[in-house]
VEXZA-30649 format. One record per residue (C-alpha): residue number from 1; residue in three letters; x, y, z. Coordinates in steps of 0.25 Angstrom, whole numbers. Layout:
residues N
DODREN    nr   rest      px      py      pz
DODREN   NUM    ALA       X       Y       Z
...
end
This chain:
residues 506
DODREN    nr   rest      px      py      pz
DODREN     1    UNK     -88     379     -55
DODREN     2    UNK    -100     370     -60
DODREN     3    UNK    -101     359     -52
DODREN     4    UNK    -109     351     -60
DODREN     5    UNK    -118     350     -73
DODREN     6    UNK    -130     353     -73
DODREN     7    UNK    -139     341     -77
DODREN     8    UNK    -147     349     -87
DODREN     9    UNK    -134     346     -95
DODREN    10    UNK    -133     333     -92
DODREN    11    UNK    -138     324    -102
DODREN    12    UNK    -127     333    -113
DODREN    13    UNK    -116     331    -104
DODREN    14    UNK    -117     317    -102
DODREN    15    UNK    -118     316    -116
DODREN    16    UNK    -107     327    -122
DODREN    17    UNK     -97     321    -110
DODREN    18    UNK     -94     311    -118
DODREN    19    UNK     -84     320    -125
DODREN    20    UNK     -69     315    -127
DODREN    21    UNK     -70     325    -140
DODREN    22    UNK     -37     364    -180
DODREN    23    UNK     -39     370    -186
DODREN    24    UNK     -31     384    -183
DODREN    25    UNK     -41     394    -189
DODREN    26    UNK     -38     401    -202
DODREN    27    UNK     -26     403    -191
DODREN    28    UNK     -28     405    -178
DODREN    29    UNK     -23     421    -178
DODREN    30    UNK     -36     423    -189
DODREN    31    UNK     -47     418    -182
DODREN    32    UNK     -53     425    -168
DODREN    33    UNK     -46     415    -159
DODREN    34    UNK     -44     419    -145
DODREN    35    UNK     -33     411    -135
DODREN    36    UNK     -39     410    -120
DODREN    37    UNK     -30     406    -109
DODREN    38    UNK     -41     410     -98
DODREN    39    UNK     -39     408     -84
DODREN    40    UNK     -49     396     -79
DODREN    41    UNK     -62     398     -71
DODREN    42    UNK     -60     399     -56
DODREN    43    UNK     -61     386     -51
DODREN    44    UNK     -67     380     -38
DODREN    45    UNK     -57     375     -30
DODREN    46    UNK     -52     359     -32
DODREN    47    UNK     -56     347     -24
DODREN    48    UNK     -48     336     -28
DODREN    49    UNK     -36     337     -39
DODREN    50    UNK     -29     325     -34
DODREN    51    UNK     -20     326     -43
DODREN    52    UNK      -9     335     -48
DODREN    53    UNK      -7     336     -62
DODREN    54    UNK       9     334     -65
DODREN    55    UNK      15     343     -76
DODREN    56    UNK      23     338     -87
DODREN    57    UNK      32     343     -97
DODREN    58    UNK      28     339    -111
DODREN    59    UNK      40     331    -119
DODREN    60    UNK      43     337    -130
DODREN    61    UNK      39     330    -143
DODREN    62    UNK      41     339    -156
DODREN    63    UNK      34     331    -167
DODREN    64    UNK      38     322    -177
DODREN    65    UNK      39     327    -191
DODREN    66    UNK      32     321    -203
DODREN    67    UNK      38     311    -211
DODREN    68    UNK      35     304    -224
DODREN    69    UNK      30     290    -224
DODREN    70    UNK      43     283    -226
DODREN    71    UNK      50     290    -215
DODREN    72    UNK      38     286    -206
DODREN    73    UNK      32     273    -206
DODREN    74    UNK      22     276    -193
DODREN    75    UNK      17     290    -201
DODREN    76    UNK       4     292    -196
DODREN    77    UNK      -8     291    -208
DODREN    78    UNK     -11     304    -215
DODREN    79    UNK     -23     310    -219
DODREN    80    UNK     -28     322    -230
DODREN    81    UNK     -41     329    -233
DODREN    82    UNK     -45     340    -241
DODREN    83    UNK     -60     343    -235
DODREN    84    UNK     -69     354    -241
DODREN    85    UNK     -81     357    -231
DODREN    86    UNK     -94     364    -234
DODREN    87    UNK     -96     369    -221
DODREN    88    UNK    -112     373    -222
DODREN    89    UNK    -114     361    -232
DODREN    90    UNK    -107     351    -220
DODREN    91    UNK    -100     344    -233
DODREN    92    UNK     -85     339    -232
DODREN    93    UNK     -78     334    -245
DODREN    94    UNK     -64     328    -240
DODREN    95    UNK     -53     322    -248
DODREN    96    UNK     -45     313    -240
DODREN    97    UNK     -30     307    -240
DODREN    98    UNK     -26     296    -232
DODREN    99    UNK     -11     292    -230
DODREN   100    UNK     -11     280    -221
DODREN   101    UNK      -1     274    -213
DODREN   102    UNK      -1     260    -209
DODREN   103    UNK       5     263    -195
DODREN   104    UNK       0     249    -191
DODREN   105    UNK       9     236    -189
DODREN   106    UNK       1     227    -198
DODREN   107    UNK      -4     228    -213
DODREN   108    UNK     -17     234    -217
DODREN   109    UNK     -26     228    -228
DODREN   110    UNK     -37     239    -227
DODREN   111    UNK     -37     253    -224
DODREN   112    UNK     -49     257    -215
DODREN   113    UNK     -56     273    -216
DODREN   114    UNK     -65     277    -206
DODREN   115    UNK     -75     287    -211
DODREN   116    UNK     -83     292    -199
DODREN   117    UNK     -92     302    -207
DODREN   118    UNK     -97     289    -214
DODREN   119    UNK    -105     286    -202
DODREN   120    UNK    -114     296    -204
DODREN   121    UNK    -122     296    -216
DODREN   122    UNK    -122     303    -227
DODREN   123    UNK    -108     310    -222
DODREN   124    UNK     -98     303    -231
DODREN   125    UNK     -97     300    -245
DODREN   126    UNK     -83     293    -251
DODREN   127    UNK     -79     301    -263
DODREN   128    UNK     -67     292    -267
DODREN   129    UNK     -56     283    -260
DODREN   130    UNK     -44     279    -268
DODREN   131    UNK     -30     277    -263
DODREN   132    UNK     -18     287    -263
DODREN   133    UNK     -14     284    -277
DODREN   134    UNK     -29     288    -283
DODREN   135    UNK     -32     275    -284
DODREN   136    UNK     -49     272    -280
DODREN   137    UNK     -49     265    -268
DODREN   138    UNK     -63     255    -273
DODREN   139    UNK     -62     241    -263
DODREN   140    UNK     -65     249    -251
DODREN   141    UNK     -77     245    -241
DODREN   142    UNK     -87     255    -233
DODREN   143    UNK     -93     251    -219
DODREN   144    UNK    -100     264    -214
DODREN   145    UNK     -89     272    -208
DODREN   146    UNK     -79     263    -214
DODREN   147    UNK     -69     263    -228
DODREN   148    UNK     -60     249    -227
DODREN   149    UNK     -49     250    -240
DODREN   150    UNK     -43     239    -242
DODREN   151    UNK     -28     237    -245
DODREN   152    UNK     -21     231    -259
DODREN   153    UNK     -10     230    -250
DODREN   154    UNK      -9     227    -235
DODREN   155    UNK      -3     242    -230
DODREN   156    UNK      11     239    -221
DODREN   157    UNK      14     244    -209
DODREN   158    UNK      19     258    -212
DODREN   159    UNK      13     259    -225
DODREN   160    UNK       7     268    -231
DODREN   161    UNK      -7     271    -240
DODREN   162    UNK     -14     283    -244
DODREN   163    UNK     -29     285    -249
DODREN   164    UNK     -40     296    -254
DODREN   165    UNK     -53     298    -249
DODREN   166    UNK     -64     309    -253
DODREN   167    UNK     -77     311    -246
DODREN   168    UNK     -87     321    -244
DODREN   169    UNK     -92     322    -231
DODREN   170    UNK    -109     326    -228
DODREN   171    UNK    -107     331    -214
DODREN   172    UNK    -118     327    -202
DODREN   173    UNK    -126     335    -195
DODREN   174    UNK    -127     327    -182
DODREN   175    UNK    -139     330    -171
DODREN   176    UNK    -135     332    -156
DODREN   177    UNK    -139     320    -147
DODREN   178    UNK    -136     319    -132
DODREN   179    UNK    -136     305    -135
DODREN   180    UNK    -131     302    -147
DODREN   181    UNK    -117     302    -152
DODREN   182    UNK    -113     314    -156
DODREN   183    UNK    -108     316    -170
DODREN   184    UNK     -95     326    -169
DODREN   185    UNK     -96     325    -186
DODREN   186    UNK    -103     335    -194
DODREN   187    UNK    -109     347    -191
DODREN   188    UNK    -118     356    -184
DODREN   189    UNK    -124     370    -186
DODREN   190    UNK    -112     374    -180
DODREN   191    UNK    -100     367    -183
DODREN   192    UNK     -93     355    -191
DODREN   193    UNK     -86     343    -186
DODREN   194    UNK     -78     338    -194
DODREN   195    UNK     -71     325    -186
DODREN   196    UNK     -69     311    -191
DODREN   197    UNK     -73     317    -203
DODREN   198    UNK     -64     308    -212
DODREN   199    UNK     -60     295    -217
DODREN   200    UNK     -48     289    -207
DODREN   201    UNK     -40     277    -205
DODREN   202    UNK     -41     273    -192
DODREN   203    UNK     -30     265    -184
DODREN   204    UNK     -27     250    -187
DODREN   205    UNK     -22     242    -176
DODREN   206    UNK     -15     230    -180
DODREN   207    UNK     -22     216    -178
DODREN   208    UNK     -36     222    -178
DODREN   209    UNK     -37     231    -189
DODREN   210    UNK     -42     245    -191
DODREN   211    UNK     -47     251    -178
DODREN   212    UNK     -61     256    -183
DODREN   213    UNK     -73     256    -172
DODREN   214    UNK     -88     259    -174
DODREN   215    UNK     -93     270    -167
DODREN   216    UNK    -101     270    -154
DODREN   217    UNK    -112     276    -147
DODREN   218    UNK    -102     286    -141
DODREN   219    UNK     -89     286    -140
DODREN   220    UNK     -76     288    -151
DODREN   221    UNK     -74     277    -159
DODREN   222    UNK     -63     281    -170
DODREN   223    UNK     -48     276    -167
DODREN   224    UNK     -39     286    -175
DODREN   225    UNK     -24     283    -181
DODREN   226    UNK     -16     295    -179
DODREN   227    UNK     -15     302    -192
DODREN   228    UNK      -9     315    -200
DODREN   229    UNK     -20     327    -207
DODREN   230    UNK     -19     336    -217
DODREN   231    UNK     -32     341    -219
DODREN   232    UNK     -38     352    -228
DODREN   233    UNK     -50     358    -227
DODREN   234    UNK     -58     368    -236
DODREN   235    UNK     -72     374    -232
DODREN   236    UNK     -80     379    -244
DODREN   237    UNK     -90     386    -236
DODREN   238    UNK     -88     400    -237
DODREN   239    UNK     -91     403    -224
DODREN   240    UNK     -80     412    -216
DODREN   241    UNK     -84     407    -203
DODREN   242    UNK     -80     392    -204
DODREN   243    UNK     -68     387    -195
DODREN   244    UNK     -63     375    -194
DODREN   245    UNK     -58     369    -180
DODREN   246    UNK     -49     359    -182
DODREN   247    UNK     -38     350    -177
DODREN   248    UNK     -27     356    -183
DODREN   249    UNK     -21     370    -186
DODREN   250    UNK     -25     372    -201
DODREN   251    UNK     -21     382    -213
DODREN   252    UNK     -30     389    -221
DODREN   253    UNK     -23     386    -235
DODREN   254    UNK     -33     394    -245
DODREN   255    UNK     -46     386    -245
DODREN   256    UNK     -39     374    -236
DODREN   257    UNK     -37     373    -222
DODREN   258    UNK     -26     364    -220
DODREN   259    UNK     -22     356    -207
DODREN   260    UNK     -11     345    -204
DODREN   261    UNK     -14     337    -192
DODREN   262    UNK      -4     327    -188
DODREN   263    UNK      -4     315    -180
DODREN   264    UNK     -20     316    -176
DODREN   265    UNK     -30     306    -174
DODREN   266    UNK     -40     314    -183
DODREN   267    UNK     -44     328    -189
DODREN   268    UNK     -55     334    -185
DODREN   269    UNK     -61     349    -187
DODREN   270    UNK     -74     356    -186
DODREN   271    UNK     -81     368    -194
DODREN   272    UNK     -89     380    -191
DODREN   273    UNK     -93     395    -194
DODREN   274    UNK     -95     398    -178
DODREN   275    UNK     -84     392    -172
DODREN   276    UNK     -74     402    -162
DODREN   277    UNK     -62     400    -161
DODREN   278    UNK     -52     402    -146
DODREN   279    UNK     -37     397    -146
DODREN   280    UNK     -27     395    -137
DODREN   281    UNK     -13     390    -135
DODREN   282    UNK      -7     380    -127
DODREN   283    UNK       7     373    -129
DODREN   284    UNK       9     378    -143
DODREN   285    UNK      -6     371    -144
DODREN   286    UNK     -17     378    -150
DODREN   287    UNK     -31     376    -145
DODREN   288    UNK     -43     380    -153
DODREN   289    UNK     -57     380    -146
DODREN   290    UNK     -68     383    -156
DODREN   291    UNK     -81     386    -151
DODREN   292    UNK     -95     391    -156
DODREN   293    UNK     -97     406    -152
DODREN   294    UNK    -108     405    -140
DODREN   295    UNK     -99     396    -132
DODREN   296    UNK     -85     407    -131
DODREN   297    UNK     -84     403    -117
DODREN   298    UNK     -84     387    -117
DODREN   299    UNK     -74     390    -130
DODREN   300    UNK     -65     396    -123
DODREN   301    UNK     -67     387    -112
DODREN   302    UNK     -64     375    -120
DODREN   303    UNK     -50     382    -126
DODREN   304    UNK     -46     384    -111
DODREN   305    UNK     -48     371    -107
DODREN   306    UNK     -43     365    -119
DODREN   307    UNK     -31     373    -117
DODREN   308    UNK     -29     369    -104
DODREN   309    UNK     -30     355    -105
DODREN   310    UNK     -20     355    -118
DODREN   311    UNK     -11     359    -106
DODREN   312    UNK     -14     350     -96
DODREN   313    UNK     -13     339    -107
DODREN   314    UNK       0     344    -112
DODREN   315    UNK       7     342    -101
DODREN   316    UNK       1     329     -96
DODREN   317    UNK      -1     321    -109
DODREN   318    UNK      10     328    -116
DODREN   319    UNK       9     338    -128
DODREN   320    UNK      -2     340    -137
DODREN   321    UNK       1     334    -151
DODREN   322    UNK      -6     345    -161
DODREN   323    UNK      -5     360    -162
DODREN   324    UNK     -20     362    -160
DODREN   325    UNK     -31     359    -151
DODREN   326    UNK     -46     362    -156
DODREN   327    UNK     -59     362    -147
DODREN   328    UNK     -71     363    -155
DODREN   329    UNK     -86     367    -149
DODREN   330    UNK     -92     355    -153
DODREN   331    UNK    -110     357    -158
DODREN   332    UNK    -111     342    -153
DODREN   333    UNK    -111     335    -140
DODREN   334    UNK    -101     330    -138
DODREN   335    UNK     -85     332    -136
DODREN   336    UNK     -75     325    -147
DODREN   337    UNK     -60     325    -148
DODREN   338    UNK     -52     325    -160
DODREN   339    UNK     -37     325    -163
DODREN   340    UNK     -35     340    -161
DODREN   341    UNK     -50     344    -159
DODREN   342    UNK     -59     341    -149
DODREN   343    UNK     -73     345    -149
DODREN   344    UNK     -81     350    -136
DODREN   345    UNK     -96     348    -138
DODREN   346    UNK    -104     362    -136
DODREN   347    UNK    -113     356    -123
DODREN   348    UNK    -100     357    -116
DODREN   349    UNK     -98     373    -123
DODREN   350    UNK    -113     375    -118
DODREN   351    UNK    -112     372    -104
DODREN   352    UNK     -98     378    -100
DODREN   353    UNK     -99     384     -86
DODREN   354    UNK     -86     392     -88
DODREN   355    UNK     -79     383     -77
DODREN   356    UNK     -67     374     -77
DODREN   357    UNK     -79     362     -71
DODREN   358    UNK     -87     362     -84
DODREN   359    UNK     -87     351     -95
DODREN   360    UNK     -82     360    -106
DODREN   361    UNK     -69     359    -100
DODREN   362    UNK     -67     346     -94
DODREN   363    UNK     -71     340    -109
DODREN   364    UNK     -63     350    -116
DODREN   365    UNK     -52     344    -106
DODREN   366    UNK     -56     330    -110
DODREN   367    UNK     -56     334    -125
DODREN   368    UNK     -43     340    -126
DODREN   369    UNK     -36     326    -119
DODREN   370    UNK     -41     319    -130
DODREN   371    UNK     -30     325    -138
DODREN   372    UNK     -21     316    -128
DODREN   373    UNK     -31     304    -127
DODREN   374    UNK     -37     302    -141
DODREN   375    UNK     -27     310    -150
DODREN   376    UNK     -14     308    -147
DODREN   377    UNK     -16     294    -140
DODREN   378    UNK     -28     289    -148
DODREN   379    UNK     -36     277    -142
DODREN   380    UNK     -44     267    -147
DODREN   381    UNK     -57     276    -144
DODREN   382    UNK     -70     267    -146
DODREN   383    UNK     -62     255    -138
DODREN   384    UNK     -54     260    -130
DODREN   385    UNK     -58     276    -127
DODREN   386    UNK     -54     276    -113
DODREN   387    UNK     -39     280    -118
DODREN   388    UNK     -44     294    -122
DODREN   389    UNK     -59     297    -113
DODREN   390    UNK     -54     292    -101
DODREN   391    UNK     -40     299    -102
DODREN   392    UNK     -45     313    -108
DODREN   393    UNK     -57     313     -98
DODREN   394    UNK     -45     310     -87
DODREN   395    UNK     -39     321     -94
DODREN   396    UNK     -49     330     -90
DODREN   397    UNK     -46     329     -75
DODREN   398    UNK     -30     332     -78
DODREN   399    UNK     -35     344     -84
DODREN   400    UNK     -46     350     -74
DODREN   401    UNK     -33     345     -63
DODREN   402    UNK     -23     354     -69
DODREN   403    UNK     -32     366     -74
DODREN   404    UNK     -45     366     -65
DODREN   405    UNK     -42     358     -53
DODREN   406    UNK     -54     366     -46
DODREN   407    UNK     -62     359     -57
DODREN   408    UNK     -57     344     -53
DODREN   409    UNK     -69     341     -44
DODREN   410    UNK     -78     345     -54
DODREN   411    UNK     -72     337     -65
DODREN   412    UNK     -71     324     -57
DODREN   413    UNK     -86     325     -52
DODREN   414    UNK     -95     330     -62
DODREN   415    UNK     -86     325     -76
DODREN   416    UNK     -82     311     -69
DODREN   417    UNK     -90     308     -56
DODREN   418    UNK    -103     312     -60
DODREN   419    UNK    -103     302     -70
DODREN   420    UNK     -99     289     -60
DODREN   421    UNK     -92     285     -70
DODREN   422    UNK     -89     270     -72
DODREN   423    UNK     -87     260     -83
DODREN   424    UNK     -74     252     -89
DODREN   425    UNK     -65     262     -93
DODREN   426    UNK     -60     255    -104
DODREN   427    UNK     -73     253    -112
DODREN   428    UNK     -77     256    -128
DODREN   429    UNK     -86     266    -133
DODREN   430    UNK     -95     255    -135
DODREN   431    UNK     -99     253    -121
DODREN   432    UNK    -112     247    -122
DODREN   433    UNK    -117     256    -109
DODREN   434    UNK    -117     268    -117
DODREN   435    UNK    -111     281    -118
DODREN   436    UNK    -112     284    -102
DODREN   437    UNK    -104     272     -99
DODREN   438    UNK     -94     273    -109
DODREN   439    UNK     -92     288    -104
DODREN   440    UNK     -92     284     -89
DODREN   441    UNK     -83     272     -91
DODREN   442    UNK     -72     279    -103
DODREN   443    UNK     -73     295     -98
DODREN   444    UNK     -76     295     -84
DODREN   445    UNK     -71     282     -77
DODREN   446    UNK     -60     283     -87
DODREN   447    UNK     -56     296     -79
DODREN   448    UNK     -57     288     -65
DODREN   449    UNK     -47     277     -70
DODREN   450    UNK     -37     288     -73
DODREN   451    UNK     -39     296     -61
DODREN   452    UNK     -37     282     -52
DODREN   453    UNK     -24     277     -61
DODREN   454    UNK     -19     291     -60
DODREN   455    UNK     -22     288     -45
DODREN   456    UNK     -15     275     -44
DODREN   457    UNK      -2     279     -52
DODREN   458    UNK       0     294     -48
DODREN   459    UNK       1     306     -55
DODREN   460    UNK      16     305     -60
DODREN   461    UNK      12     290     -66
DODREN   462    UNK      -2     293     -73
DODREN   463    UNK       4     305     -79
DODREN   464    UNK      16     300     -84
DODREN   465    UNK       8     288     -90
DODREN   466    UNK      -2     298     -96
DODREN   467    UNK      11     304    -104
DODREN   468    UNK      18     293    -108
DODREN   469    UNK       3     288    -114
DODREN   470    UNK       1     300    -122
DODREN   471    UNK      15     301    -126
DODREN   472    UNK      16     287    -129
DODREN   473    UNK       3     284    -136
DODREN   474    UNK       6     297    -144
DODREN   475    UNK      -2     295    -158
DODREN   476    UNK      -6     281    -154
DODREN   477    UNK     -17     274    -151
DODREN   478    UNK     -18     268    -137
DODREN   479    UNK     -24     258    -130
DODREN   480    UNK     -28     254    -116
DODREN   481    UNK     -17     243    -116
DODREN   482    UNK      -7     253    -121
DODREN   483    UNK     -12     263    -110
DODREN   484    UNK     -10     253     -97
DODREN   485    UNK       3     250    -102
DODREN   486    UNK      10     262    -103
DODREN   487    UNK       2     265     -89
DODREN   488    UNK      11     253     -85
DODREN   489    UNK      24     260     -88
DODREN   490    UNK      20     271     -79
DODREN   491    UNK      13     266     -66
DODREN   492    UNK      15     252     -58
DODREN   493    UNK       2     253     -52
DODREN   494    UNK      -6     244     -51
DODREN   495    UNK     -19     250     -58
DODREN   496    UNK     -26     234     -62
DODREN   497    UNK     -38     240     -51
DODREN   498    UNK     -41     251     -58
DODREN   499    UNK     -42     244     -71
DODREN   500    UNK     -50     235     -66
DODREN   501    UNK     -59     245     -62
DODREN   502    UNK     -60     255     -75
DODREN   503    UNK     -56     245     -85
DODREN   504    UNK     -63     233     -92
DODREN   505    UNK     -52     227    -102
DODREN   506    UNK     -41     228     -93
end
């Protein structure tokens, strides 16, 4: 097993370690997909798994069927595209349907549109705006990355309102920086990213308004309101090569791919003429791991683990809520996780060792909990993203404890320990430190507060809160009040130490 990294590496690790980050193919059976249930690497024996990992039996849950408007006054806001993408010519020209829900408790005089590709310039042009009806939609206002609409009417509880938007979208080429943030939109010689990639509604919380921050340095700083997809996509390159990863099961429909995504925080998918493709199975859920061609091994790699932790999550979390799972090699820097997609940057491809104690796997272990902690429980993630870094990170030790316990030594000492992590845990991602101290503080000493509650309260406790957390925060957004409360339900402890110790605010 490596036992540790060499420091050659280091300055790219310490930067892509920042990572908290379907399509089905023209069908899965077309394509030259391979399903890998490999054994793992022999492992050197563990030191220290203090813990055993209980085993739980998921509740059975069968989903809830769609229902019209009037049936359901909670229904989730819908949204519609019909994209054409010139592939070679990075050009996008999307028509967009809106359906919103005002799933809030107060009337809304305005509606807000965040349009991320706005930031970069040059990206986005606004072709029209009207309302559901056809009629133009002319008083609205533009602040960079920002379209605020205001309404003739207050919009009611439960109501709902419906608008059009077309746009072309110039996709960016961003340059690699180690230092820099890296840009997960746009496109490489390689591939095509296509995330945040459209106008969205983002949650409005009563009292305060729309819940819109401005980026940081580093960091995640959209907050999204569940949501439904359909979303069709044409490509009129001619190119026979081009497949599309995405995060949902698709149809080819003559020209048209077609996907239907519900109950997601976003819809994401990325392009390319080079991409292989390996599949596997687990729990009815299929798991797609798309990786450029010099990099089989760490592909397949990815698939396992991916895999594996799905399991291990399953059956601590509860069930996974979609009927696919996408890893894509990402030709950035960086991790990224979507709703039903996560990227995994190729540094982490490049230096595989072909051992359980390698970073590939303990981030794809991390990327995969983030369909827990950021998907199905969203969080506020620019204020508050301790509720899915530090939980998905933690999430990494459940896995290497029930897959690669041999492996546990090396996880605590060179993903954790090395760092000397410290910091409140409980900070934003505009820690005025920079990027080192957020990681230290929100990642790793995240980590530390869970192993020491988890300490404090016992196995049967801590795993019964984290279940009841993600059952009962299902398609919500939760908060660090929301989180200690239901912690209260489950544990009479007295735990007011370790909060003073990890967190600021409390």
């Amino acid at each position: 097993m490596r036992s540790h990294i060499s420091f050659l590496f280091l300055p790219l690790l310490i930067f892509i370690l920042s990572a908290c980050a379907n399509q089905t193919p023209t069908s899965i059976s077309t394509q030259q997909d391979t399903t890998t249930k490999t054994s793992p690497p022999a492992e050197q024996t563990a030191t220290h798994p203090p813990h055993t990992l209980p085993t739980r039996q998921a509740p059975n849950t069968p989903l809830v069927p769609s229902q019209t408007p009037e049936d359901n006054p909670e229904q989730l806001t819908h949204y519609k595209f019909e994209a054409t993408l010139n592939y070679a010519q990075h050009h996008l020209v999307v028509d967009e349907q809106i359906r919103y829900t005002n799933r809030s408790s107060e009337p809304i005089s305005d509606l807000l549109l965040i349009v991320e590709p706005a930031r970069y310039p040059g990206a986005f042009t606004l072709i029209e705006l009207t309302w559901q009806d056809g009629q133009p939609i002319l008083d609205y206002t533009r602040e960079l990355s920002l379209i605020r609409i205001p309404m003739n009417e207050a919009l009611q509880p439960g109501d709902i309102t419906g608008l059009s938007i077309s746009y072309e979208l110039n996709l960016p080429s961003p340059s690699p920086s180690y230092y820099g943030r890296p840009v997960h939109f746009g496109y490489s010689i390689r591939q095509t990213n296509l995330v945040d990639w459209y106008p969205f509604i983002p949650p409005y919380e009563p009292g305060q308004g729309w819940v819109a921050h401005k980026p940081g340095a580093f960091g995640e700083h959209l907050v999204y309101e569940m949501s439904d997809f359909d979303v069709n996509i044409r490509l009129s390159d001619s190119n026979p090569d081009l497949l599309i990863a995405a995060c949902a099961p698709g149809v080819l429909d003559d020209d048209w791919w077609r996907y239907h995504f519900e109950g997601a925080r976003n819809f994401s998918w990325s392009i390319s003429d080079q991409y292989v493709l390996s599949t596997s199975t687990v729990d009815s859920v299929v798991v797609m791991s798309y990786y450029f061609p010099l990099d089989s091994k760490a592909g397949e790699a990815v698939l396992q683990t991916t895999y594996e932790s799905l399991a291990v999550y399953n059956d601590l979390f509860g069930p996974y809520s979609h009927q696919t799972l996408t890893v894509v090699e990402a030709d950035f820097l960086d991790g990224m996780e979507y709703d039903g997609l996560y990227f995994l940057s190729k540094g982490f491809y490049n230096l595989y060792s072909g051992e359980p104690g390698d970073y590939l796997t303990a981030i794809a272990a991390h990327e995969t909990a983030h369909q827990w902690w950021y998907s199905s429980i969203g969080n506020d993630q620019a204020l508050e993203p301790w509720l899915d870094e530090s939980l998905s990170t933690y999430s990494e030790r459940l896995y290497y404890e029930k897959i690669h316990p041999q492996g546990l030594d090396w996880w605590w000492t060179y993903r954790i320990n090395y760092y000397n992590p410290r910091g409140w845990v409980d900070g934003s991602i505009y820690n005025p430190q920079g990027y080192l101290a957020y990681r230290d503080a929100v990642y790793l000493n995240g980590a530390l507060f869970l192993e020491d509650l988890r300490n404090i309260i016992g196995d049967e406790s801590f795993f019964d809160f984290l279940e009841a957390y993600s059952r009962e925060f299902d398609q919500q957004i939760a908060t660090t009040n929301d989180f200690f409360t239901l912690l209260g339900k489950y544990s009479q402890e007295d735990i007011s130490p370790l909060l003073d110790e990890y967190f600021q605010m409390w």
